[in-house]
N, CA, C and O atoms as a GROMACS GRO file, in nm:
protein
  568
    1UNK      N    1   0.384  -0.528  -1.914
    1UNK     CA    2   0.333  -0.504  -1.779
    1UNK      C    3   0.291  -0.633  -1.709
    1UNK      O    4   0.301  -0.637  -1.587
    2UNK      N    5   0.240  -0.748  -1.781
    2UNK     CA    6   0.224  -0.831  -1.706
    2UNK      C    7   0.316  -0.944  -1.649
    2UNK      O    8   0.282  -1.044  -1.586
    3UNK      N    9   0.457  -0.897  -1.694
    3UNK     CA   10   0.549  -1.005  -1.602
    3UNK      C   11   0.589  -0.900  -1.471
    3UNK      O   12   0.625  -0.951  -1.365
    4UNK      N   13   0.581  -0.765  -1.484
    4UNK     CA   14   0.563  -0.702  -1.354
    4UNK      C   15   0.453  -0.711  -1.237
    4UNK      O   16   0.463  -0.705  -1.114
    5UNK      N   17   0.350  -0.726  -1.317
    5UNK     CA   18   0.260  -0.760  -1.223
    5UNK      C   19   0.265  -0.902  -1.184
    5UNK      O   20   0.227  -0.922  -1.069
    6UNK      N   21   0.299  -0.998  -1.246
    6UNK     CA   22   0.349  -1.155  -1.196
    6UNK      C   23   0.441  -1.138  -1.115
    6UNK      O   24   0.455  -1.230  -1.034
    7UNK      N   25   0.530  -1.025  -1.107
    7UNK     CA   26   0.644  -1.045  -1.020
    7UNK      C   27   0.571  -1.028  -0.872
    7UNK      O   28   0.543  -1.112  -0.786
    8UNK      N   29   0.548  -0.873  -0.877
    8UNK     CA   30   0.442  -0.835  -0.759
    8UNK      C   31   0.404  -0.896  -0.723
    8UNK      O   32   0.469  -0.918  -0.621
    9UNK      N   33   0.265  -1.012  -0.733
    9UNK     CA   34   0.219  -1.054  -0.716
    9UNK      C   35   0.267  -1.170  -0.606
    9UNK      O   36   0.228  -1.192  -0.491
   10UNK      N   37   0.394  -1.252  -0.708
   10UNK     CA   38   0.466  -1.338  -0.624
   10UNK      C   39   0.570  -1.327  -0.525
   10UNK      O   40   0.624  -1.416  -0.459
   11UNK      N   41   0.593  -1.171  -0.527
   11UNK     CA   42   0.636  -1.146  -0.366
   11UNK      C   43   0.562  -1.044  -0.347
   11UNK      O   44   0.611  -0.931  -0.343
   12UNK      N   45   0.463  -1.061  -0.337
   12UNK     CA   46   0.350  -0.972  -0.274
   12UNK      C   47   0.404  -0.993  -0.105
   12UNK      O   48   0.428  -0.890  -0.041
   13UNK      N   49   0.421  -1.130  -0.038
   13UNK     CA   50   0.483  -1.074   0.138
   13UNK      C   51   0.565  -1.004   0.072
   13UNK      O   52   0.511  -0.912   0.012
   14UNK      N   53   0.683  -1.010   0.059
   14UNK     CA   54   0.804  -0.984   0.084
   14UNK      C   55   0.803  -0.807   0.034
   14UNK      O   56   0.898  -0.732   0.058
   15UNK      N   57   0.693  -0.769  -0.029
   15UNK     CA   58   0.670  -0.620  -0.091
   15UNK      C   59   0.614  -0.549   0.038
   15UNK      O   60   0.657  -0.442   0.083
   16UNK      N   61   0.522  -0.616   0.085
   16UNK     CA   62   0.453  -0.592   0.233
   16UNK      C   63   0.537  -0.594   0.362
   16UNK      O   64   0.499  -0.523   0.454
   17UNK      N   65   0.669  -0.682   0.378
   17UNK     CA   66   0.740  -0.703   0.464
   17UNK      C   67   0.873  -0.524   0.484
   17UNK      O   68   0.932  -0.465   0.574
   18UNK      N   69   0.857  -0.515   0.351
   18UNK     CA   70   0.958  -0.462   0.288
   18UNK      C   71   0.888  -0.319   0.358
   18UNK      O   72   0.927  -0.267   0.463
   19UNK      N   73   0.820  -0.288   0.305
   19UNK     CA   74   0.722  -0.130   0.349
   19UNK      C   75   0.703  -0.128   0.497
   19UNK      O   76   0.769  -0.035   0.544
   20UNK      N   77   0.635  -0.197   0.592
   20UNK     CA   78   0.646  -0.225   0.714
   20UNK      C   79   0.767  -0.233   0.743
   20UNK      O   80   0.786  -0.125   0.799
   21UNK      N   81   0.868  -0.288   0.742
   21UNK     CA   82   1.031  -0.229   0.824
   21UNK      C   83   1.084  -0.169   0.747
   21UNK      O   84   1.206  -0.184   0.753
   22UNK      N   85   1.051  -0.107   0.674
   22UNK     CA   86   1.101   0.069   0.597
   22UNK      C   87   1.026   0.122   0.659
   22UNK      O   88   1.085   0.150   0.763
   23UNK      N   89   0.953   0.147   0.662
   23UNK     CA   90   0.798   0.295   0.644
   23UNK      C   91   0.727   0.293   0.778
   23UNK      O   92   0.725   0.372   0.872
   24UNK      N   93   0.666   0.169   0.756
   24UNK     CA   94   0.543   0.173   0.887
   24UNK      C   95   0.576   0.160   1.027
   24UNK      O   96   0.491   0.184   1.112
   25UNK      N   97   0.694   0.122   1.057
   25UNK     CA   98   0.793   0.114   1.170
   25UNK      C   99   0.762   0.258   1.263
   25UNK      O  100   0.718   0.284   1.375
   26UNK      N  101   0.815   0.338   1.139
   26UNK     CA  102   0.801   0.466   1.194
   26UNK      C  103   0.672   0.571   1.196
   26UNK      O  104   0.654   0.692   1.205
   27UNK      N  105   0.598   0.459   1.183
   27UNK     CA  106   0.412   0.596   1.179
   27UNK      C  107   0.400   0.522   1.356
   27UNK      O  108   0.430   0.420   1.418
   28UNK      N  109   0.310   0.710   1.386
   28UNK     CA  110   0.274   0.668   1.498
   28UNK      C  111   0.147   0.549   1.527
   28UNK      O  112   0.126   0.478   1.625
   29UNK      N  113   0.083   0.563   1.409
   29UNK     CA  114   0.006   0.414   1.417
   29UNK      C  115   0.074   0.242   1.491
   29UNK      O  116   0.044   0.164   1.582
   30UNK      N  117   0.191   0.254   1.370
   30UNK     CA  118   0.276   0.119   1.442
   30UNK      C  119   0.280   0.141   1.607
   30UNK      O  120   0.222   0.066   1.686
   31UNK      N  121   0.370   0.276   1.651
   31UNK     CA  122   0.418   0.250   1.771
   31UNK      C  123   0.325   0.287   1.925
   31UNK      O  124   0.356   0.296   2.044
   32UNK      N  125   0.175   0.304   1.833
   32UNK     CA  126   0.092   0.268   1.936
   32UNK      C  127   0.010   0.093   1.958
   32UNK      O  128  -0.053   0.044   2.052
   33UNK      N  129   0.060   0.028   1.796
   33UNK     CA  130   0.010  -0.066   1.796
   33UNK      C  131   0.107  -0.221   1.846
   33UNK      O  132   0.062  -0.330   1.882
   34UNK      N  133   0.239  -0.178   1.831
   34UNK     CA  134   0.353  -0.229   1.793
   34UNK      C  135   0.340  -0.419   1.901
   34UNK      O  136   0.361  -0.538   1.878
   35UNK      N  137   0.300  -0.344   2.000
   35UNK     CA  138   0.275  -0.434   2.147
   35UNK      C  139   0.165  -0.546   2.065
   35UNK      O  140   0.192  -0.658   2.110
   36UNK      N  141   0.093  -0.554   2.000
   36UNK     CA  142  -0.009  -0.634   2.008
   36UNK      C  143  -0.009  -0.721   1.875
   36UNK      O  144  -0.050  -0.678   1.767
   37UNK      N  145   0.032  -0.826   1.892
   37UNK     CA  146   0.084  -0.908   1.792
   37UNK      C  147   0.002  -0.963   1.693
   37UNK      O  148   0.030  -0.984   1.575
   38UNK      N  149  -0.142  -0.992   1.774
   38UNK     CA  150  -0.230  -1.063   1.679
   38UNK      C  151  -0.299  -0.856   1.556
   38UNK      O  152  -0.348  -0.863   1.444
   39UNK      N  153  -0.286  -0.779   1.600
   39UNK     CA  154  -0.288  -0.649   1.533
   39UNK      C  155  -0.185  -0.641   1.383
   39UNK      O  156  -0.196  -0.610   1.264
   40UNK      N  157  -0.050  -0.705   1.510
   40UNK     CA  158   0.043  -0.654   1.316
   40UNK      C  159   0.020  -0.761   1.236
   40UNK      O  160   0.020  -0.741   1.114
   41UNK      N  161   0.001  -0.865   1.276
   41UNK     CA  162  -0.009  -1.029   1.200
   41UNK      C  163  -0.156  -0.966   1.089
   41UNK      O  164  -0.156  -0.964   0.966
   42UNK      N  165  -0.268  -0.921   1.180
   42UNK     CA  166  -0.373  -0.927   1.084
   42UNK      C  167  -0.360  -0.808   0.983
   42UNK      O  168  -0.425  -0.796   0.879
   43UNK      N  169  -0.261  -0.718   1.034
   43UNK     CA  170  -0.261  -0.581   0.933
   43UNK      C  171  -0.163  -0.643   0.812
   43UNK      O  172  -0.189  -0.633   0.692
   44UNK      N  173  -0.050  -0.708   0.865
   44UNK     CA  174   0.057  -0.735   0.709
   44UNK      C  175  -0.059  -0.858   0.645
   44UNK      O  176  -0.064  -0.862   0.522
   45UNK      N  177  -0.099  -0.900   0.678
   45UNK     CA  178  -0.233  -1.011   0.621
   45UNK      C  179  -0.306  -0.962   0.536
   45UNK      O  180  -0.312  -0.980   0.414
   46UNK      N  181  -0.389  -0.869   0.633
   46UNK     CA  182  -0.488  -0.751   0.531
   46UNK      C  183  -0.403  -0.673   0.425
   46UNK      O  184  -0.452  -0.652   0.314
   47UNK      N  185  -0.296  -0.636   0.451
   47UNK     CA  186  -0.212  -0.573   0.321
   47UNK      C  187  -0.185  -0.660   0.194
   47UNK      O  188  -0.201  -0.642   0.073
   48UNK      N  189  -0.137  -0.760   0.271
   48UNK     CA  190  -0.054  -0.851   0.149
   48UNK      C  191  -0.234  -0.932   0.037
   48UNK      O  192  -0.231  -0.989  -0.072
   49UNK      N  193  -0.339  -0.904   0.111
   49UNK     CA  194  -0.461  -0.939   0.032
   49UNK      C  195  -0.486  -0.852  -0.035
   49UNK      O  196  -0.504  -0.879  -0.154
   50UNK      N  197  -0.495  -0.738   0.001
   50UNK     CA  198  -0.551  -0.613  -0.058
   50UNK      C  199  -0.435  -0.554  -0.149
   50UNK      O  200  -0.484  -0.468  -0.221
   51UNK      N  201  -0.324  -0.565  -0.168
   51UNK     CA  202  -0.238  -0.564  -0.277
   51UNK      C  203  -0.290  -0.680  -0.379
   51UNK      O  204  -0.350  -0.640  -0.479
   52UNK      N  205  -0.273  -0.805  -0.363
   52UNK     CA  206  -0.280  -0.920  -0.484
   52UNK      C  207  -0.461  -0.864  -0.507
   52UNK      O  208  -0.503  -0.884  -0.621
   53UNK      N  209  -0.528  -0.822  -0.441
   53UNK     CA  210  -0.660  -0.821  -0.487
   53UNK      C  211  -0.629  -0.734  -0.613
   53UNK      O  212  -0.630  -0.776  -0.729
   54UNK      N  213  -0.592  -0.569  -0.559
   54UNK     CA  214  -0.584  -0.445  -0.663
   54UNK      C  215  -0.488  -0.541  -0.810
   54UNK      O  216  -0.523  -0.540  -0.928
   55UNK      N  217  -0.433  -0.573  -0.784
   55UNK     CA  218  -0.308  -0.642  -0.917
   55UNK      C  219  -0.397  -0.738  -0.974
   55UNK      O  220  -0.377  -0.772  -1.090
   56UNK      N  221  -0.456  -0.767  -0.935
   56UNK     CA  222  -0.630  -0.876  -1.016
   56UNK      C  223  -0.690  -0.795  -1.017
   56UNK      O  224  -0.666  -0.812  -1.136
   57UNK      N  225  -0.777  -0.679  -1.004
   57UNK     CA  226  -0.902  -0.593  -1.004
   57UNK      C  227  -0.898  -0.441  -0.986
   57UNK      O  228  -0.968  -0.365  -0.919
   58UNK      N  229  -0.809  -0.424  -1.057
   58UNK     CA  230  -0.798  -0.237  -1.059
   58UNK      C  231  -0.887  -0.162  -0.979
   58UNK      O  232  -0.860  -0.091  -0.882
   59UNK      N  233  -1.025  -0.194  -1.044
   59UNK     CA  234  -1.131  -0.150  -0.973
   59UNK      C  235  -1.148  -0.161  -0.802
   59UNK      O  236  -1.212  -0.084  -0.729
   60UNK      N  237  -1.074  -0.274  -0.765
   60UNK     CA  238  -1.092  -0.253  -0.597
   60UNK      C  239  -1.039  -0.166  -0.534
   60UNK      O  240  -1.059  -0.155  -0.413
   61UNK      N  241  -0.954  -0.081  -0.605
   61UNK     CA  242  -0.863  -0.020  -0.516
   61UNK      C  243  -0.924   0.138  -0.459
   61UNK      O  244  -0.866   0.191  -0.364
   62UNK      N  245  -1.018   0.192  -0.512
   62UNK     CA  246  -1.072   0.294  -0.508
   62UNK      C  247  -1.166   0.244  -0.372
   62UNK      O  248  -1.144   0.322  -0.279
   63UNK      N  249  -1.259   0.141  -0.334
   63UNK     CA  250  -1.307   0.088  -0.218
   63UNK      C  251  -1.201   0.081  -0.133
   63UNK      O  252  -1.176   0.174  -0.057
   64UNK      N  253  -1.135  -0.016  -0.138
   64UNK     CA  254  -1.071  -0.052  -0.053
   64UNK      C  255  -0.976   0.057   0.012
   64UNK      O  256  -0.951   0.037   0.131
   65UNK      N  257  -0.911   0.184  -0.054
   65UNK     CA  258  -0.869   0.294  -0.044
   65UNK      C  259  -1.004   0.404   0.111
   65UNK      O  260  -0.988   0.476   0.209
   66UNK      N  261  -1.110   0.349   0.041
   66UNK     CA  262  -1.204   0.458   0.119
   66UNK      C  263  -1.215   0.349   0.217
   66UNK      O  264  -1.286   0.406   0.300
   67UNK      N  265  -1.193   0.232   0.265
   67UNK     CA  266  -1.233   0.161   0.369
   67UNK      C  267  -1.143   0.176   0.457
   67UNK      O  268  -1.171   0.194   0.575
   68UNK      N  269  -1.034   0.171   0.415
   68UNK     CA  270  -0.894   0.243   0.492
   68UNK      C  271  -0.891   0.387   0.539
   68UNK      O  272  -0.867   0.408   0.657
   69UNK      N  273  -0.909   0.465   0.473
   69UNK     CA  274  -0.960   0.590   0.556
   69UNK      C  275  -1.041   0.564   0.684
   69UNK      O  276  -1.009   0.560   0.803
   70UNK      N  277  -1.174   0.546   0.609
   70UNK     CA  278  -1.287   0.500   0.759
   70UNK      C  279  -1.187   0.448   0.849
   70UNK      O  280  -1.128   0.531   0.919
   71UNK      N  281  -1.154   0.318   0.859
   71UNK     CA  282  -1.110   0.254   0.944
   71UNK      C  283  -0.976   0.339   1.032
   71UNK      O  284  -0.980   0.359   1.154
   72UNK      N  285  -0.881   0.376   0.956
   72UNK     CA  286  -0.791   0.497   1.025
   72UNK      C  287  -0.849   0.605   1.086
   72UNK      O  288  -0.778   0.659   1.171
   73UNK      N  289  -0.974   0.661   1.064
   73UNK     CA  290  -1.032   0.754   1.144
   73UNK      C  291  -1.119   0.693   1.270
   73UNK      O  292  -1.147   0.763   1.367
   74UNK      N  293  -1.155   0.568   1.261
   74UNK     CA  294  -1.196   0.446   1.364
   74UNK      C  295  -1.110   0.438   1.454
   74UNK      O  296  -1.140   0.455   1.572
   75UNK      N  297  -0.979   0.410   1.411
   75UNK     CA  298  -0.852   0.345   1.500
   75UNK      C  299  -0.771   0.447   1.586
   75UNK      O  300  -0.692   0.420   1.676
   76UNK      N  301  -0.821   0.620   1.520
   76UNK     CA  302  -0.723   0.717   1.566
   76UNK      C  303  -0.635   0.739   1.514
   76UNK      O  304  -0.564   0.825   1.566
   77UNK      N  305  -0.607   0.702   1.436
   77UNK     CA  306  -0.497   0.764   1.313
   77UNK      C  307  -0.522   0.891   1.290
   77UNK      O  308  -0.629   0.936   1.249
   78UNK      N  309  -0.405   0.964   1.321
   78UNK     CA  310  -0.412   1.125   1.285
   78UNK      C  311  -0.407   1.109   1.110
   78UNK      O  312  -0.353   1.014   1.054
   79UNK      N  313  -0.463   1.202   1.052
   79UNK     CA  314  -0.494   1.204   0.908
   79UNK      C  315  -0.367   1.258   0.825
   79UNK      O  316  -0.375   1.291   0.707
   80UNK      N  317  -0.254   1.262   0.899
   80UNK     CA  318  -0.158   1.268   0.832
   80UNK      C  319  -0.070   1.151   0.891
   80UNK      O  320   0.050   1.178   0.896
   81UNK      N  321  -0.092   1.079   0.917
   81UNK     CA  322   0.006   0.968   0.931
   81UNK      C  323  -0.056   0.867   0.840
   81UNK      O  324  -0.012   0.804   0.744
   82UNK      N  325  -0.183   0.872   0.906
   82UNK     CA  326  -0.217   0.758   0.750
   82UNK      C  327  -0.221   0.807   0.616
   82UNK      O  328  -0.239   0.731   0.521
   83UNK      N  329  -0.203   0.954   0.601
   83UNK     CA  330  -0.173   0.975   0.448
   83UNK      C  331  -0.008   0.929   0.430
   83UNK      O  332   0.026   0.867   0.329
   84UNK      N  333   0.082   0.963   0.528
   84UNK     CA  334   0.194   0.898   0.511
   84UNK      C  335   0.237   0.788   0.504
   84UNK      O  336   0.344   0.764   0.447
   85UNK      N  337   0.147   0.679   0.573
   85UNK     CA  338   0.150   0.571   0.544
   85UNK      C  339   0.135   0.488   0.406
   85UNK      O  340   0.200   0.401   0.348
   86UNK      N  341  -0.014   0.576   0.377
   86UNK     CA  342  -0.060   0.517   0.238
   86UNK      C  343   0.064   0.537   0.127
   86UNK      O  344   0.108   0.443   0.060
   87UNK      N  345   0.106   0.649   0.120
   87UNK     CA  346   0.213   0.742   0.036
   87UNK      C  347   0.327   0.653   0.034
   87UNK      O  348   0.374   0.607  -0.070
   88UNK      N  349   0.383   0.621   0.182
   88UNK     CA  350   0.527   0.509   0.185
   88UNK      C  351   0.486   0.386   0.136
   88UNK      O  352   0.579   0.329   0.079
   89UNK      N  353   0.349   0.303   0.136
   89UNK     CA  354   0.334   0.178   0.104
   89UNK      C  355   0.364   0.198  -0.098
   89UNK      O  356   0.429   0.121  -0.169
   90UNK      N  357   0.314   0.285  -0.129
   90UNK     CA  358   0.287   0.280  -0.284
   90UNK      C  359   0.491   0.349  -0.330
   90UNK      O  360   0.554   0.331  -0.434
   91UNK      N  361   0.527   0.410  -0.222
   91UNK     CA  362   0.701   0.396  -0.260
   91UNK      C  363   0.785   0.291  -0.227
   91UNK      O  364   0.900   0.258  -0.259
   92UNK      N  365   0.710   0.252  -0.163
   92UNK     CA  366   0.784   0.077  -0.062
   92UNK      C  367   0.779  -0.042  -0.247
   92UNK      O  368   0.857  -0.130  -0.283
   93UNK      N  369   0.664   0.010  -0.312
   93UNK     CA  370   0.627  -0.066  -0.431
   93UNK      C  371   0.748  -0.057  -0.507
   93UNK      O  372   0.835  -0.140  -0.535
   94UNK      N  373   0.726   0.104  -0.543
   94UNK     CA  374   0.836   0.139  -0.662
   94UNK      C  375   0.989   0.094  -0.595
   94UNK      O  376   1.056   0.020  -0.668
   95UNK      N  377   1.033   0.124  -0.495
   95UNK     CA  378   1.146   0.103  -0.442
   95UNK      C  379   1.172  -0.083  -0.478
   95UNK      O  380   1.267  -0.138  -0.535
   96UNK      N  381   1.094  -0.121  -0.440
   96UNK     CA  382   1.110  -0.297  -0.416
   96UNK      C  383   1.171  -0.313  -0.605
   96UNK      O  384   1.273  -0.358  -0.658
   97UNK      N  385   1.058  -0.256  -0.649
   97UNK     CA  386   1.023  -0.318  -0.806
   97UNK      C  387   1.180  -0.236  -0.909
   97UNK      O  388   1.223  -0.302  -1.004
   98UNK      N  389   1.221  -0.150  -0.888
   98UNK     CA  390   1.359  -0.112  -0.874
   98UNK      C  391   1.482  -0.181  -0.847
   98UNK      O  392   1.564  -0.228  -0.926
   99UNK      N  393   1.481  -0.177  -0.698
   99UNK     CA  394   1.623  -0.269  -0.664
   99UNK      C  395   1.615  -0.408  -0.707
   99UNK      O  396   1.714  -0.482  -0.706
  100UNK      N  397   1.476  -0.453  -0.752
  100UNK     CA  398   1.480  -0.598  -0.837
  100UNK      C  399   1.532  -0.583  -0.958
  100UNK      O  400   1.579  -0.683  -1.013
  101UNK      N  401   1.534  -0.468  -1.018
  101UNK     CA  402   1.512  -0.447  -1.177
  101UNK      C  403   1.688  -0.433  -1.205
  101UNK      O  404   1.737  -0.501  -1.296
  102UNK      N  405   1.771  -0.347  -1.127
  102UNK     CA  406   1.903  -0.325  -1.070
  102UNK      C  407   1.941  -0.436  -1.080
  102UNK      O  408   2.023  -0.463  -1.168
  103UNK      N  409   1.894  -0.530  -1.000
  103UNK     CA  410   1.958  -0.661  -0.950
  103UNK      C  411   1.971  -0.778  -1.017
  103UNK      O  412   2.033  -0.881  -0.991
  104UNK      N  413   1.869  -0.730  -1.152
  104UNK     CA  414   1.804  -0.794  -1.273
  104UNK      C  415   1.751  -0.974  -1.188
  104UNK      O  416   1.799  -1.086  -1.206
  105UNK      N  417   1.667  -0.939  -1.120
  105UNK     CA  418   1.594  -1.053  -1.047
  105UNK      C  419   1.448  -1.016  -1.092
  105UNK      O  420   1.347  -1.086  -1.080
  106UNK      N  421   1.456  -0.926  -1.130
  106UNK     CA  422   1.285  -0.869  -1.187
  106UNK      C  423   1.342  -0.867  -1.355
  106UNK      O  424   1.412  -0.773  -1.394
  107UNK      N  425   1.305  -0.973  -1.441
  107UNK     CA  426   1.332  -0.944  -1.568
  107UNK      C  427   1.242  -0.924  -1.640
  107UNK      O  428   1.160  -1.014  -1.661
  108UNK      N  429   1.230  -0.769  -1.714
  108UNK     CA  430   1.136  -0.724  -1.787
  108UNK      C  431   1.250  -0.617  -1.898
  108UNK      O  432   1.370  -0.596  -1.885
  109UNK      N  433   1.164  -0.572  -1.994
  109UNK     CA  434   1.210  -0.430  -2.037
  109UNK      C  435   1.157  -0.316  -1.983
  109UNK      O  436   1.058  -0.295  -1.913
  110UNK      N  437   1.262  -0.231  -2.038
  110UNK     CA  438   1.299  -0.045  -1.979
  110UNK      C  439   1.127  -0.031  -1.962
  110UNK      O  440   1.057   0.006  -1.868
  111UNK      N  441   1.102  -0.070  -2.072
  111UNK     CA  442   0.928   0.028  -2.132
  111UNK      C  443   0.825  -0.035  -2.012
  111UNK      O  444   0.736   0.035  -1.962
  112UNK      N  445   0.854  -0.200  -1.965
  112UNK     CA  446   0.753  -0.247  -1.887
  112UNK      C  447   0.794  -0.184  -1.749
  112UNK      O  448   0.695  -0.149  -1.686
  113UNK      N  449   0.887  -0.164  -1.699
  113UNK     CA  450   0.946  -0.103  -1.569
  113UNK      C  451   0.849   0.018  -1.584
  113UNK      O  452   0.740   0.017  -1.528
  114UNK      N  453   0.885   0.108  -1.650
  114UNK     CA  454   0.860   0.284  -1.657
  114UNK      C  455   0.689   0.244  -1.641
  114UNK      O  456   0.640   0.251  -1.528
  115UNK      N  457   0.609   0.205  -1.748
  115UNK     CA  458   0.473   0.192  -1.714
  115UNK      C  459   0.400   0.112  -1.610
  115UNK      O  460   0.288   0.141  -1.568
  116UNK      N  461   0.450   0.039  -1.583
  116UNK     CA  462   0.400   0.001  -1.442
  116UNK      C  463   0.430   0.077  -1.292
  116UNK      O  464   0.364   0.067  -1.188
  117UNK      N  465   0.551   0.154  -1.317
  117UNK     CA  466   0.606   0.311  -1.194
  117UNK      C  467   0.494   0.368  -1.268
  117UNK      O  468   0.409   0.369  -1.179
  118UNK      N  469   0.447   0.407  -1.354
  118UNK     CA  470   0.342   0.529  -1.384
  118UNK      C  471   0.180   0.496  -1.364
  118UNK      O  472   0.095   0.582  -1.342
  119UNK      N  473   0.153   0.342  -1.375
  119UNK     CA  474   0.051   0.279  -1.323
  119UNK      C  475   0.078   0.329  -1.204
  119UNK      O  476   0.057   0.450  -1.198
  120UNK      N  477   0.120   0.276  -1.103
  120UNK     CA  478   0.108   0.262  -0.959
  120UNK      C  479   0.081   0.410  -0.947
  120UNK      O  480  -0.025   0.432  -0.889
  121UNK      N  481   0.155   0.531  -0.992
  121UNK     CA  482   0.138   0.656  -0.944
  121UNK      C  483  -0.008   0.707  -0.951
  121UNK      O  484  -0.072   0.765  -0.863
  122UNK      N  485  -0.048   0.667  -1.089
  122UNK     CA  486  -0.236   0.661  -1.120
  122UNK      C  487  -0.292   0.554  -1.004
  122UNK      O  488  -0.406   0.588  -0.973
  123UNK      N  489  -0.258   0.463  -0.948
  123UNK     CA  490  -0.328   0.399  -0.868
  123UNK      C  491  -0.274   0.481  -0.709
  123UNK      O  492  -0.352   0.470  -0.614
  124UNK      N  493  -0.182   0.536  -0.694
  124UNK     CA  494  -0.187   0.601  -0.536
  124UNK      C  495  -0.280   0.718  -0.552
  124UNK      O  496  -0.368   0.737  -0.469
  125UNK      N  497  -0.260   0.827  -0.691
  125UNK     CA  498  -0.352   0.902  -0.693
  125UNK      C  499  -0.536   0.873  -0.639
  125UNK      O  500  -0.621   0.931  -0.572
  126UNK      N  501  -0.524   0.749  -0.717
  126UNK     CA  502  -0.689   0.790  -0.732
  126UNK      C  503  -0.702   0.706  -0.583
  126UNK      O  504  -0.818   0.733  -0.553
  127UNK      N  505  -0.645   0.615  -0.465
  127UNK     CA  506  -0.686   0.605  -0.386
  127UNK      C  507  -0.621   0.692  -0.254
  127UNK      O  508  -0.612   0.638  -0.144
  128UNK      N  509  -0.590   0.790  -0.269
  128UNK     CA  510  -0.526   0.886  -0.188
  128UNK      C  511  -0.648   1.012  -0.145
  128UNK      O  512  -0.662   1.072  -0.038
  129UNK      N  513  -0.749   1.024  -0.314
  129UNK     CA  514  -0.893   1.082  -0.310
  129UNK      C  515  -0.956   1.011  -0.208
  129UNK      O  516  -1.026   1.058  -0.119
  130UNK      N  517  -0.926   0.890  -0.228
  130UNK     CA  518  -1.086   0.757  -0.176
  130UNK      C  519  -1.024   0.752  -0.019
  130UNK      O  520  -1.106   0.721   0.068
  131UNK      N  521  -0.882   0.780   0.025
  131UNK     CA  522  -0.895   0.782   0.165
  131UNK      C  523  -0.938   0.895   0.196
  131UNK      O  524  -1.046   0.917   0.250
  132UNK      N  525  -0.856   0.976   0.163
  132UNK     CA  526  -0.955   1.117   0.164
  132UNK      C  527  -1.050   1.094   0.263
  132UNK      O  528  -1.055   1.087   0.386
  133UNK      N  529  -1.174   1.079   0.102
  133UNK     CA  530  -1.295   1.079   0.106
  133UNK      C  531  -1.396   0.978   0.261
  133UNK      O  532  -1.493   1.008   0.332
  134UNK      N  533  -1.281   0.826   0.249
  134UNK     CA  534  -1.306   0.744   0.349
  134UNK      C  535  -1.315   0.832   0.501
  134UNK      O  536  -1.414   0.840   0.574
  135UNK      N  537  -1.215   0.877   0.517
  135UNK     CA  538  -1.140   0.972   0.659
  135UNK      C  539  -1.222   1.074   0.681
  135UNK      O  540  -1.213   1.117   0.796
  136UNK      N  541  -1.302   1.131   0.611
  136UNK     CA  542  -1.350   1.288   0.625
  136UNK      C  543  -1.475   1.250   0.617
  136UNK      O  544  -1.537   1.356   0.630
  137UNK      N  545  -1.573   1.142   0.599
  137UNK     CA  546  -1.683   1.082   0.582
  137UNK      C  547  -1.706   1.086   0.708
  137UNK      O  548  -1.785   1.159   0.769
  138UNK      N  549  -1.603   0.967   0.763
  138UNK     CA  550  -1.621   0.954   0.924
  138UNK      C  551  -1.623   1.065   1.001
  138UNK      O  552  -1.728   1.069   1.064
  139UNK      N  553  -1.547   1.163   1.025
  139UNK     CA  554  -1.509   1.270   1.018
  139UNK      C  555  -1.608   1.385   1.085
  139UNK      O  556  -1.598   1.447   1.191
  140UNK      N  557  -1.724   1.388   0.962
  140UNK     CA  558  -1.902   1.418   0.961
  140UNK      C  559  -1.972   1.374   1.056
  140UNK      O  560  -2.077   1.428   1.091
  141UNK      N  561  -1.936   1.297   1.095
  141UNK     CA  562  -2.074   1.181   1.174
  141UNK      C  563  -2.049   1.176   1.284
  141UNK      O  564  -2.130   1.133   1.366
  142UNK      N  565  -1.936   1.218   1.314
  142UNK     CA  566  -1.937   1.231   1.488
  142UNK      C  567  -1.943   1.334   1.535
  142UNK      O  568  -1.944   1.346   1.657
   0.00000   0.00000   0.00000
């Protein structure tokens, strides 16, 4: 697992680039935001940190999961686009870490591939709760 996570890590943009013109293109988040440049610059920024953070610190991802909620219920994000969002970023992963593996530009074995796809699925799970939880917090209070 850890030459997968070295891989990640070192195209952490290009994993982030990859999900944003797959995925996020098409949430209505982007195409209310799409116009405002210093917005997408700081969001693929904030992504590509908050990925290399979780791949160093497991533990952040459950925060940082509920801070993203809040903040999507801040910004107007209907609560199903940013669940779709969250959902395409963590397949934007598996997809990337795949067509590398295909391409044999990601060199690992069968066994490190399969457990690190089954990591990530335990890591969308448990922060899919924490947006949840982030989104419906806010939610309360107004």
């Amino acid at each position: 697992m850890p030459t997968v996570v070295t891989f990640i890590n070192e195209h952490a943009e290009e994993v982030v680039n990859y999900w944003i013109s797959t995925y996020y293109v098409n949430s209505d988040e982007y195409q209310l935001r799409r116009h405002d440049p210093s917005y997408m610059e700081a969001h693929r920024h904030e992504t590509i940190a908050l990925l290399k953070q979780a791949l160093m610190n497991e533990s952040s991802i459950a925060p940082n999961a509920k801070n993203m909620g809040e903040d999507r219920f801040d910004m107007r994000t209907s609560f199903k686009d940013a669940l779709t969002n969250h959902m395409s970023f963590y397949r934007a992963i598996n997809e990337f870490l795949i067509i590398h593996y295909k391409k044999r530009t990601l060199i690992c074995t069968e066994e490190e591939i399969f457990d690190i796809l089954l990591k990530f699925r335990e890591y969308e799970a448990t922060s899919l709760g924490e947006l949840f939880a982030g989104y419906t917090s806010k939610e309360v209070i107004r």
